[in-house]
DSSP file (Angstrom, degrees, kcal/mol; ACC not computed):
  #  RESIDUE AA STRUCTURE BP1 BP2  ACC     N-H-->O    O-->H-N    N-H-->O    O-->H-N    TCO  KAPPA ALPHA  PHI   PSI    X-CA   Y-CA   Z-CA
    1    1 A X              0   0    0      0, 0.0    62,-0.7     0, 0.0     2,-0.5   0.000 360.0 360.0 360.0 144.4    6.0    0.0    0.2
    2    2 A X  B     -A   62   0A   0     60,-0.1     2,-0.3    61,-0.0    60,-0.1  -0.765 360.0-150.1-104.1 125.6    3.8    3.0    0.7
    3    3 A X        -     0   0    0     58,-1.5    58,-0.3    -2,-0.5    57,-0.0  -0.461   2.5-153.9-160.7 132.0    1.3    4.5   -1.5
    4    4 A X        -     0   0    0     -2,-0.3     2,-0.3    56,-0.1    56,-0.1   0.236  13.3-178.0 -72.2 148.0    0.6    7.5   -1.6
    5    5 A X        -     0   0    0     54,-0.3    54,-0.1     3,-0.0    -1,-0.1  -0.986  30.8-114.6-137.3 162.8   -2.9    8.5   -2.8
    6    6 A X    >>  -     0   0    0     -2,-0.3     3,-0.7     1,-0.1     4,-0.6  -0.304  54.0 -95.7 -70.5 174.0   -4.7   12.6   -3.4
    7    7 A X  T 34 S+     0   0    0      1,-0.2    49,-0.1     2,-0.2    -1,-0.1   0.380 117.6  73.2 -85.1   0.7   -7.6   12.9   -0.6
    8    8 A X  T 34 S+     0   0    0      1,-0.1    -1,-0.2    48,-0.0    24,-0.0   0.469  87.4  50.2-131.4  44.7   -9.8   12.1   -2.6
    9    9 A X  T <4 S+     0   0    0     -3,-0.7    -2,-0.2     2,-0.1    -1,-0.1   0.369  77.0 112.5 -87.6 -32.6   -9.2    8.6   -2.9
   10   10 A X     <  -     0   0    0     -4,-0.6     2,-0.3    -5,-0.0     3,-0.1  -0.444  51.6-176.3 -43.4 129.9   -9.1    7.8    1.1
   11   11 A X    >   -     0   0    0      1,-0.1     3,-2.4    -2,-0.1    18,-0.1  -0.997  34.0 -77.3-159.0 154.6  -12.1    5.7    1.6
   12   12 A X  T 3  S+     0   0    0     -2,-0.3    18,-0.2     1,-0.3    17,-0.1   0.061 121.0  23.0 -44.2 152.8  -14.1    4.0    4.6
   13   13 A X  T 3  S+     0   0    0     16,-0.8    -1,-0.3     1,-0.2     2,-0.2   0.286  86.5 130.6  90.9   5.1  -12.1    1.0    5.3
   14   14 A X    <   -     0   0    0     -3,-2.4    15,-0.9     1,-0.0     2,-0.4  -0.576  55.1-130.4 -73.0 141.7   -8.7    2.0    3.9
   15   15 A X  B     +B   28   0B   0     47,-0.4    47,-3.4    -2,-0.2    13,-0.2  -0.733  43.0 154.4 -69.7 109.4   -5.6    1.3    6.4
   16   16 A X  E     -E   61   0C   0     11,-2.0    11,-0.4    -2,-0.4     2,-0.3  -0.757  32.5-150.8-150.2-170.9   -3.4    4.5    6.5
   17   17 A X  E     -E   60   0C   0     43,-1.3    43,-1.1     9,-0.2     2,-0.6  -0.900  31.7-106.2-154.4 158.1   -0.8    6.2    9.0
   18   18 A X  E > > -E   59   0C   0      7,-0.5     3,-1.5    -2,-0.3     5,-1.2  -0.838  12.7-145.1-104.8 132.5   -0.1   10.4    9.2
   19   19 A X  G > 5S+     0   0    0     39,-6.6     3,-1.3    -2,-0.6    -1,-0.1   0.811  93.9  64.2 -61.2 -18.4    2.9   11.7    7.9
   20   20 A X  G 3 5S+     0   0    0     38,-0.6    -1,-0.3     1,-0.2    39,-0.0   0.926 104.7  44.5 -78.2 -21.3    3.2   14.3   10.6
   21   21 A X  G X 5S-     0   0    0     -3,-1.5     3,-1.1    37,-0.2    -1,-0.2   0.097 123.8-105.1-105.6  12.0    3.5   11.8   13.3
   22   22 A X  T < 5 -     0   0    0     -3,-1.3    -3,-0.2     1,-0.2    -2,-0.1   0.917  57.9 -83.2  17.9  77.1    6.2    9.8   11.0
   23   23 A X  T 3 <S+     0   0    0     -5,-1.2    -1,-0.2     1,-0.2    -4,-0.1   0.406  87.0 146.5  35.1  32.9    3.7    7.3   10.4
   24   24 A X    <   +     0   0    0     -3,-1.1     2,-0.3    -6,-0.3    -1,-0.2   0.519  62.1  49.3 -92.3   5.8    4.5    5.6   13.7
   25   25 A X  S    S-     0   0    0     -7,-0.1     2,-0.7    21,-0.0    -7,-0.5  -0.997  72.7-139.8-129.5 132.5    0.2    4.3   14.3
   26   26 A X        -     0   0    0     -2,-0.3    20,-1.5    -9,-0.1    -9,-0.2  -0.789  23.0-168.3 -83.5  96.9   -1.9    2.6   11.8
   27   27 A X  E     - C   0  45B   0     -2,-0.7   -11,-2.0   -11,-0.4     2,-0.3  -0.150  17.8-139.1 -68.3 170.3   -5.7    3.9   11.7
   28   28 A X  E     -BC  15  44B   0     16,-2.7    16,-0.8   -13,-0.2   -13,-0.2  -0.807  26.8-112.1-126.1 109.1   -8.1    2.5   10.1
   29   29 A X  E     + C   0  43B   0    -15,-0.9   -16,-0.8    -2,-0.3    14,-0.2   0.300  38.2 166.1 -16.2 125.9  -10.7    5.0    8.2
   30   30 A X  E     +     0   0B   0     12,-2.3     2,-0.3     1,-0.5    -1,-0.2   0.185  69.1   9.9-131.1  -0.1  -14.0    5.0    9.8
   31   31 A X  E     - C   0  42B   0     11,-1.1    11,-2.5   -20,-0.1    -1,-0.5  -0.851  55.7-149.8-176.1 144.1  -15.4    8.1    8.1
   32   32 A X  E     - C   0  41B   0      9,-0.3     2,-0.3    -2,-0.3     9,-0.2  -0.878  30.8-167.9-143.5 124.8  -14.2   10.6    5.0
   33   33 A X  E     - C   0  40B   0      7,-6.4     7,-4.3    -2,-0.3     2,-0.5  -0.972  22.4-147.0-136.6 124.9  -15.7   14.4    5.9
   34   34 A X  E     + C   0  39B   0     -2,-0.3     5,-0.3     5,-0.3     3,-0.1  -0.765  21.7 178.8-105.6 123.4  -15.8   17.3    3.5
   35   35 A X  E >   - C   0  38B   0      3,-2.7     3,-0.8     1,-0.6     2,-0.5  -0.508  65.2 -62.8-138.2  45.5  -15.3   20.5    6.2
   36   36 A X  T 3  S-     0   0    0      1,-0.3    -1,-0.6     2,-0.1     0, 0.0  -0.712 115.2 -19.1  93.8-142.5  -15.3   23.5    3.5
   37   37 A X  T 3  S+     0   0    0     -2,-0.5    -1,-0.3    -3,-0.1     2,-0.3   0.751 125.6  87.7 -78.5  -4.0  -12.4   23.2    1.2
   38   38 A X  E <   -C   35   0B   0     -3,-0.8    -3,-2.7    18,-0.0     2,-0.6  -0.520  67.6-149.7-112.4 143.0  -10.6   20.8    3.6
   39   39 A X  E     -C   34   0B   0     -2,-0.3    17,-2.7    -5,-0.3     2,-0.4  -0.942  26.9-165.8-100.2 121.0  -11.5   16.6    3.4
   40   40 A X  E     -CD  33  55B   0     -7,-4.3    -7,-6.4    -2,-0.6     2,-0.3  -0.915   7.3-140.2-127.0 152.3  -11.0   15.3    7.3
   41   41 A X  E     -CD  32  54B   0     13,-1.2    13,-0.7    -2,-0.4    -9,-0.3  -0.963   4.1-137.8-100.5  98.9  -10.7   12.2    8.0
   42   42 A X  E     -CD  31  53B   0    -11,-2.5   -12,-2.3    -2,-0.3   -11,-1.1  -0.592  28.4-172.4 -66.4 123.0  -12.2    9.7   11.0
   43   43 A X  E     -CD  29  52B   0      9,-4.7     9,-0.6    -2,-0.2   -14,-0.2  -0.725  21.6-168.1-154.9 144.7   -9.9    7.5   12.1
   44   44 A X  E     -CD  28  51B   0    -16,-0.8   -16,-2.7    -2,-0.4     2,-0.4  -0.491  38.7-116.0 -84.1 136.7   -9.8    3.9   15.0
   45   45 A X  E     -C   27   0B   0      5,-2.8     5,-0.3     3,-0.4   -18,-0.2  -0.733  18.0-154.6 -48.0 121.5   -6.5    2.6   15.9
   46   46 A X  S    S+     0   0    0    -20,-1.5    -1,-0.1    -2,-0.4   -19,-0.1   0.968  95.0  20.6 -48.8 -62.4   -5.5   -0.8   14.9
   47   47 A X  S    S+     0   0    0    -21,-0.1     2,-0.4     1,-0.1    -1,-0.1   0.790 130.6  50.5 -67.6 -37.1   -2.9   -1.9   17.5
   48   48 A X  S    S-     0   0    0    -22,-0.1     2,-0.9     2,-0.1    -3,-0.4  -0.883  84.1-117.9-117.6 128.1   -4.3    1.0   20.1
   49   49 A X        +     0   0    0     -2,-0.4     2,-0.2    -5,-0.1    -3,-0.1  -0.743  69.7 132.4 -70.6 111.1   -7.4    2.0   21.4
   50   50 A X        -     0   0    0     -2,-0.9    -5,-2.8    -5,-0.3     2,-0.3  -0.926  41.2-165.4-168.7 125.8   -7.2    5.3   19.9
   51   51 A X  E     +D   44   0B   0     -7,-0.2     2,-0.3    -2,-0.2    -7,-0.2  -0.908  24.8 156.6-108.8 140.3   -9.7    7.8   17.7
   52   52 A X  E     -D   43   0B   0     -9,-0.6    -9,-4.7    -2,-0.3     2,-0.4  -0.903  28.4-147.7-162.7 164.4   -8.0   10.5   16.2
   53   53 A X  E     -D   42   0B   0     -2,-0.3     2,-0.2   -11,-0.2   -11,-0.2  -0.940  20.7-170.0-148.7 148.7   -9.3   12.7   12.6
   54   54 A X  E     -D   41   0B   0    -13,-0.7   -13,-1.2    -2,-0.4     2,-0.5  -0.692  35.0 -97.7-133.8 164.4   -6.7   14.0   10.3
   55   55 A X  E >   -D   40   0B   0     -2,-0.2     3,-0.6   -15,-0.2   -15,-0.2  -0.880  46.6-117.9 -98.1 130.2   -6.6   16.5    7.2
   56   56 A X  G >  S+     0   0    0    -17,-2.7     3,-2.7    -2,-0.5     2,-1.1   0.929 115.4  60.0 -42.7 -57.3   -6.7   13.7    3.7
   57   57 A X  G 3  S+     0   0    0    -18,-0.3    -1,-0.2     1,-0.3   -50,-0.0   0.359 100.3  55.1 -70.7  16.5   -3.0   15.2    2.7
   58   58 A X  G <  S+     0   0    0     -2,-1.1   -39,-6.6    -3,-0.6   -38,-0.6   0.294  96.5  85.0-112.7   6.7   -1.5   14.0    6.2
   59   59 A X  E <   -E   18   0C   0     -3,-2.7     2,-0.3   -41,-0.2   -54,-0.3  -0.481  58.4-167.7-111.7-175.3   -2.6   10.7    5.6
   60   60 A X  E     -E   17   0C   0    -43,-1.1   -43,-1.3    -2,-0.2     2,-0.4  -0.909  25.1-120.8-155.4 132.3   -0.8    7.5    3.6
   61   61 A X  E     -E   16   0C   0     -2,-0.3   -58,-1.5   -58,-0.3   -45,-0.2  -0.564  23.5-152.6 -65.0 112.0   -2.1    4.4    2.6
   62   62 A X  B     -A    2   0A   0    -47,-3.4   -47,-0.4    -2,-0.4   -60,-0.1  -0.835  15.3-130.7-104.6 150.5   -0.4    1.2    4.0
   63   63 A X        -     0   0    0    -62,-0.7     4,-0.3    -2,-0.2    -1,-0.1   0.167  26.2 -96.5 -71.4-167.5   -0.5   -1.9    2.1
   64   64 A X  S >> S+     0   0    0      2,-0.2     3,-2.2     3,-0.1     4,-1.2   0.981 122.9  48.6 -59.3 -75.2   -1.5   -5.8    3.2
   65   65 A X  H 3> S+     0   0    0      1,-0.4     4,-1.4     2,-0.2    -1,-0.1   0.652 110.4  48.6 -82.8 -32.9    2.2   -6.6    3.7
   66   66 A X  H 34 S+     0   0    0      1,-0.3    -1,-0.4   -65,-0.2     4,-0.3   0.476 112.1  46.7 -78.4   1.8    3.1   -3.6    5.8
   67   67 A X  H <> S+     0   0    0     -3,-2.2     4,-1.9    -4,-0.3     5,-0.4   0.709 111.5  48.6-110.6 -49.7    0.2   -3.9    8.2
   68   68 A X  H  X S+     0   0    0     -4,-1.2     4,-2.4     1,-0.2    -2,-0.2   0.941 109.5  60.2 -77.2 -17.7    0.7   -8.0    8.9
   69   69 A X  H  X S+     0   0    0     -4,-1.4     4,-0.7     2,-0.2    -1,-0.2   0.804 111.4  35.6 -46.8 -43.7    4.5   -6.7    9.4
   70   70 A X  H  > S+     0   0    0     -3,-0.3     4,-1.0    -4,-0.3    -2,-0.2   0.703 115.5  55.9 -99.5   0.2    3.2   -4.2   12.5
   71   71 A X  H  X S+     0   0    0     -4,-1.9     4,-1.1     2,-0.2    -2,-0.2   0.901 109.5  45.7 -56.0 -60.7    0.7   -6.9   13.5
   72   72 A X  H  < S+     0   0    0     -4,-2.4    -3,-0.1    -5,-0.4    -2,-0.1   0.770 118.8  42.5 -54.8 -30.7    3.9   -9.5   13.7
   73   73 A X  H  < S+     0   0    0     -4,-0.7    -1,-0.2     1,-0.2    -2,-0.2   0.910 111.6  49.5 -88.7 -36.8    6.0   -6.9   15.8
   74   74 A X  H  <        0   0    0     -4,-1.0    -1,-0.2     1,-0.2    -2,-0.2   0.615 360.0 360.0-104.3  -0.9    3.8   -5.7   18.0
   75   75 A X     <        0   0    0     -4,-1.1    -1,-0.2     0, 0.0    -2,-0.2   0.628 360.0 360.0 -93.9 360.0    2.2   -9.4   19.3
């Protein structure tokens, strides 16, 4: 299960994936940035060493059970 949140409800330490990339890496927020009208996002790989920043509307919130679900596949 997904859920969805506005942008400005993403907050440090939330789990999340970007829809443009069909949601195939989980970040984990490491910084919430107000850029003019736009909210960007920092965000660390979980699985992958990987930094990446996003626009808040690209992103989706994954729960507990879908994150120990790509934890299980991917060890």
């Amino acid at each position: 299960m997904v859920v969805l949140v506005s942008k400005n409800k993403i907050k440090v330490g939330d789990v999340v994936c970007r829809k443009s990339y069909g949601s195939d890496i989980m970040f984990k927020v490491i910084a919430v940035k107000n850029e003019g009208k736009e909210v960007l996002v920092d965000l660390k790989g979980i699985n992958f060493r990987l930094i990446a920043d996003a626009p808040a509307e690209d992103l989706e919130i994954r729960i507990i059970n879908e994150i120990d679900e790509v934890k299980h596949d991917f060890m």
